[in-house]
PAZAPA-4460 file (N, C-alpha, C; in steps of 0.05 Angstrom, whole numbers, plus 32768, in hexadecimal, padded with zeros to 4 digits):
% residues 91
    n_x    n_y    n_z   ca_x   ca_y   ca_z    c_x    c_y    c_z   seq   type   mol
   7FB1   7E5A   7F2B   7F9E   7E56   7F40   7F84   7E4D   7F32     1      X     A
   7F77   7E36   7F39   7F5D   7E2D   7F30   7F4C   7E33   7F32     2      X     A
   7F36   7E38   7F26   7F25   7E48   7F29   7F11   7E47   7F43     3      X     A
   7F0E   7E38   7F4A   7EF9   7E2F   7F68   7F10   7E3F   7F7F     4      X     A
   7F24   7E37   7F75   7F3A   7E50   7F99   7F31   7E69   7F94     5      X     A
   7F2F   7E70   7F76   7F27   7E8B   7F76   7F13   7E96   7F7D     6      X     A
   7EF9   7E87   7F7D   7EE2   7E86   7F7F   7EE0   7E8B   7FA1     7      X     A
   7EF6   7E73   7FAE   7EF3   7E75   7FCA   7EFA   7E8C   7FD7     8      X     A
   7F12   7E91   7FC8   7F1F   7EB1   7FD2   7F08   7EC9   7FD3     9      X     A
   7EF9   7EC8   7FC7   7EE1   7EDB   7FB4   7ED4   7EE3   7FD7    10      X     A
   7ED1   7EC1   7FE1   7EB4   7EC1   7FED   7EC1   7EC6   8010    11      X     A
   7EDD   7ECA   800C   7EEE   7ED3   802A   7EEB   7EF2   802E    12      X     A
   7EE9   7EF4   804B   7EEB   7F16   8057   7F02   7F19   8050    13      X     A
   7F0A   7F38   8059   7F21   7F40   8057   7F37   7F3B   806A    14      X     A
   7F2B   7F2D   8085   7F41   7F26   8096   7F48   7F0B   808F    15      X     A
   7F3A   7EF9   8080   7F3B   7EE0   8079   7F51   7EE6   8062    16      X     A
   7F4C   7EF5   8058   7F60   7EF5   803F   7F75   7F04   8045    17      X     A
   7F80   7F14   805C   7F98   7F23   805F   7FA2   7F01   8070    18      X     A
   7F9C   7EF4   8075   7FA6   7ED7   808D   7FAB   7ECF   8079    19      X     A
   7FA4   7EC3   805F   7FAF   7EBA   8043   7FC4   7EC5   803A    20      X     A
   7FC1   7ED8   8035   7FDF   7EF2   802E   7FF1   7EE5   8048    21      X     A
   7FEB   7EE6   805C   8002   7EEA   8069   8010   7EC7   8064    22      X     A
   7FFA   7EB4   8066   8008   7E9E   8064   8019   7E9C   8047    23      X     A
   8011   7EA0   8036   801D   7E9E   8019   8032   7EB1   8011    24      X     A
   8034   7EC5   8024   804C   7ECE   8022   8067   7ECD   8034    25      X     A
   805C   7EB9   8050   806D   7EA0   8059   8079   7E8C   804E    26      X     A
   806B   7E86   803A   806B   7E6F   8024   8082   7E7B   8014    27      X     A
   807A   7E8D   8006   8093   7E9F   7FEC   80B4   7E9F   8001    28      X     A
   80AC   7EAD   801D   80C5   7EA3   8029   80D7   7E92   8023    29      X     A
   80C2   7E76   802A   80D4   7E63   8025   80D4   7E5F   800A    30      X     A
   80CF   7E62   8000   80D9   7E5A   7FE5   80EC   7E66   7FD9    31      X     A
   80F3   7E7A   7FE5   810A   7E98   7FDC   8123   7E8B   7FED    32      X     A
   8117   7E7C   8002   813B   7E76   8017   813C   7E59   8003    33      X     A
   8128   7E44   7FFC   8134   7E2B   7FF6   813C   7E33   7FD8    34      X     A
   8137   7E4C   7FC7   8144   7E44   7FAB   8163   7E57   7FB6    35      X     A
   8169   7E63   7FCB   8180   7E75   7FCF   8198   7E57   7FD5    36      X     A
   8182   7E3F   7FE6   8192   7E30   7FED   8199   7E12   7FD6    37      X     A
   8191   7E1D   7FBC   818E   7E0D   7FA6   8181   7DEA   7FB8    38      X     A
   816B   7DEE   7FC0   815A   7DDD   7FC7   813E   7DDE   7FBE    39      X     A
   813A   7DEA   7FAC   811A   7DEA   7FA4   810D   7DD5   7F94    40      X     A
   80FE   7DD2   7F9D   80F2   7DB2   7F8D   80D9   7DB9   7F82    41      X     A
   80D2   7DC7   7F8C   80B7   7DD6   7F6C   80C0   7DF5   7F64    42      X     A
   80C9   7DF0   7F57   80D0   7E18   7F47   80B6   7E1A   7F45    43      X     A
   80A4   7E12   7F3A   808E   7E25   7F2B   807B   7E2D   7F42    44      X     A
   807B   7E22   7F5D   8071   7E27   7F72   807F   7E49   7F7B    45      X     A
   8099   7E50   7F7E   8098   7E6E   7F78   8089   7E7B   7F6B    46      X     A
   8083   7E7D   7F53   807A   7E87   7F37   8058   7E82   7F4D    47      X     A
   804E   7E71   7F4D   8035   7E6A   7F5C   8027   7E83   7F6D    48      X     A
   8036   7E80   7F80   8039   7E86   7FA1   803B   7EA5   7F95    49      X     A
   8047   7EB3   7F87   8049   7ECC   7F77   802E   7ED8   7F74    50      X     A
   8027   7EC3   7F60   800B   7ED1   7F53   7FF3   7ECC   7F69    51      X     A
   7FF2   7EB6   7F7C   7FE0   7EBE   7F8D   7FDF   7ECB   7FA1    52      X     A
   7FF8   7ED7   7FAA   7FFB   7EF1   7FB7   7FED   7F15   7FAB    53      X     A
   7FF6   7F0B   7F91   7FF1   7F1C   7F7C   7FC7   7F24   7F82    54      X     A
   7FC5   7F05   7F85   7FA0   7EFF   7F7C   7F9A   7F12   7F9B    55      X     A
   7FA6   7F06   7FAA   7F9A   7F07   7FCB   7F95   7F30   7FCB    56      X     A
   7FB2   7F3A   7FC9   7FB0   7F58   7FCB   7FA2   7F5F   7FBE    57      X     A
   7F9A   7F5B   7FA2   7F7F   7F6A   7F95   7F63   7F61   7FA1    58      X     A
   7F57   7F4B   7FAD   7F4B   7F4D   7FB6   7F43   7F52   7FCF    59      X     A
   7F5B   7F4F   7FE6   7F61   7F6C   7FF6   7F53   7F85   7FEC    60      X     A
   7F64   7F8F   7FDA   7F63   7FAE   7FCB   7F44   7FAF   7FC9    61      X     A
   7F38   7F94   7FBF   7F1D   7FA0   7FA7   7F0F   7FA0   7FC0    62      X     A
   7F11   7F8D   7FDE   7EF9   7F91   7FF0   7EFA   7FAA   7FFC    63      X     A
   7F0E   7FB4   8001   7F12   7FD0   800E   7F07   7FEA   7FFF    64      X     A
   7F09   7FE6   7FDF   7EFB   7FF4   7FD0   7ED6   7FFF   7FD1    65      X     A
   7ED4   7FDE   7FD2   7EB5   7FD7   7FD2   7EB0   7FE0   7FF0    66      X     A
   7EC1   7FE2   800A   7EB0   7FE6   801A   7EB1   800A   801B    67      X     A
   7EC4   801B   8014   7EC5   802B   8015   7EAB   803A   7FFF    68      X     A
   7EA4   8031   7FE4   7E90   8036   7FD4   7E6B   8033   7FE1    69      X     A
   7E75   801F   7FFE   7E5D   8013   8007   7E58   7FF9   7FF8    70      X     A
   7E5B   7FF0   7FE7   7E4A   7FCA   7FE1   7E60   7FBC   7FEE    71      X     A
   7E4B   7FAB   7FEF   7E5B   7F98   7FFD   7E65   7F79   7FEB    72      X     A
   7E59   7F7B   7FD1   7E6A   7F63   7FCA   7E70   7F74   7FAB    73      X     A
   7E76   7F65   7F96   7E7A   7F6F   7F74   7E68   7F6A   7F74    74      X     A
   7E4F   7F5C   7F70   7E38   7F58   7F65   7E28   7F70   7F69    75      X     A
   7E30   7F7A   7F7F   7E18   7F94   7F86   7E1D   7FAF   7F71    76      X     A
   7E3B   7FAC   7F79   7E4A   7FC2   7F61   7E47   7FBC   7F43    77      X     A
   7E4D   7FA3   7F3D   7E3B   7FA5   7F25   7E2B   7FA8   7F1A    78      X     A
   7E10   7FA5   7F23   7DF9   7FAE   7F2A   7DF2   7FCB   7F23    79      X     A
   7DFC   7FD2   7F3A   7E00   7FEB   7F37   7E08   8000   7F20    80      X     A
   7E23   7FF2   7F10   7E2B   7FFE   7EF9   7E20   8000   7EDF    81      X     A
   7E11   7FE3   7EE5   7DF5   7FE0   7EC9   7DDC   7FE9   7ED2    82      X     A
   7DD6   7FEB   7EE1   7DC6   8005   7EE6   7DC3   8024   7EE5    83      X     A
   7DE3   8025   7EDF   7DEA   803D   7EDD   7DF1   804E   7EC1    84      X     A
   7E00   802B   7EB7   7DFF   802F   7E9E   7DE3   8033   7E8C    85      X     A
   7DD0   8025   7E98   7DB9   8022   7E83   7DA8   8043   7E85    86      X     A
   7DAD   804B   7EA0   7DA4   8061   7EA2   7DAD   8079   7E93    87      X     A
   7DC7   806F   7E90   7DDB   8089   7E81   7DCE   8083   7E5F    88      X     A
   7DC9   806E   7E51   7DC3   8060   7E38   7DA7   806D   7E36    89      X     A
   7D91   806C   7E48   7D70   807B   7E46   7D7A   8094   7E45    90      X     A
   7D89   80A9   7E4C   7D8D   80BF   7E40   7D83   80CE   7E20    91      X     A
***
């Protein structure tokens, strides 16, 4: 996955990105019936379709995280952690 989809994925809600999941794992469908039916014309598009299923659920995972912590994007949480860190370091 190139880096700008990832970037785009970043900047989707969470209902935007469960509609992605669901399409891409329509996709893996077919790709599971056309290699059963020795018709597949891109193998590595399985292997693909895999890992950005893979991408979509963790960032699923990580927004549900962040909203449950309260921030609302990584940037705030990070923020947060070097601020927290630096505070723990002035000790």
């Amino acid at each position: 996955m190139k880096l700008e989809e990832r970037r785009r994925l970043h900047d989707l809600t969470k209902e935007q990105l469960q509609d992605e999941l669901h399409k891409a794992e329509e996709t893996l469908l077919n790709y599971r019936f056309d290699a059963g039916m020795n018709r597949l014309t891109n193998p590595a598009g399985l292997h693909n379709t895999r890992k950005r299923i893979a991408v979509l659920k963790t960032l699923i995972r990580q927004k549900e995280l962040l909203a449950d912590s309260g921030f609302n994007t990584m940037e705030e949480y990070k923020a947060y952690k070097s601020a927290e860190r630096r505070a723990y370091k002035c000790r």
